[in-house]
Steps between C-alpha positions, in 0.01 A plus 500: 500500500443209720218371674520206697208211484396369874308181522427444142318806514520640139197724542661666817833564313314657235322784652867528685663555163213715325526750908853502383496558131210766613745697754737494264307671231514253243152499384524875442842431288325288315197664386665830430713291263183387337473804264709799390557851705589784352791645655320788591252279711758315654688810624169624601441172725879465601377902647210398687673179671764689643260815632241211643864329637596822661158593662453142657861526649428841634180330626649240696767728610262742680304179616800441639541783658118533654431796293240287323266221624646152422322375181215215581634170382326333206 
């Protein structure tokens, strides 16, 4: 991963390279690596990614479509 520093502007690059690290889903990686799950738990979680992975791709394709109103940005 690369991040590029403008101006001397360390500070800038920074929060550039933790957005990046964050959309990436690093943090997560890194904190479910911080302690042992069983592999029940983690086909349990594995489960519930995909259905929550499914629905928001359904979402977005009836959004989409204008079957639903268009979600209200953050």
């Amino acid at each position: 991963m690369q991040v590029l520093v403008r101006d001397n502007n360390v500070d800038q690059a920074l929060r550039a390279l933790k957005k990046k690290l964050q959309r990436e889903g690093v943090f997560r990686e890194m904190k479910m690596h911080d302690f042992f799950e069983k592999p029940s738990e983690k086909r349990a979680r594995e489960k519930a990614e995909a259905v929550r992975r499914v629905r928001k791709l359904a979402r977005k394709k009836m959004q989409r479509e204008g079957l639903l109103p268009a979600a209200r940005g953050r």
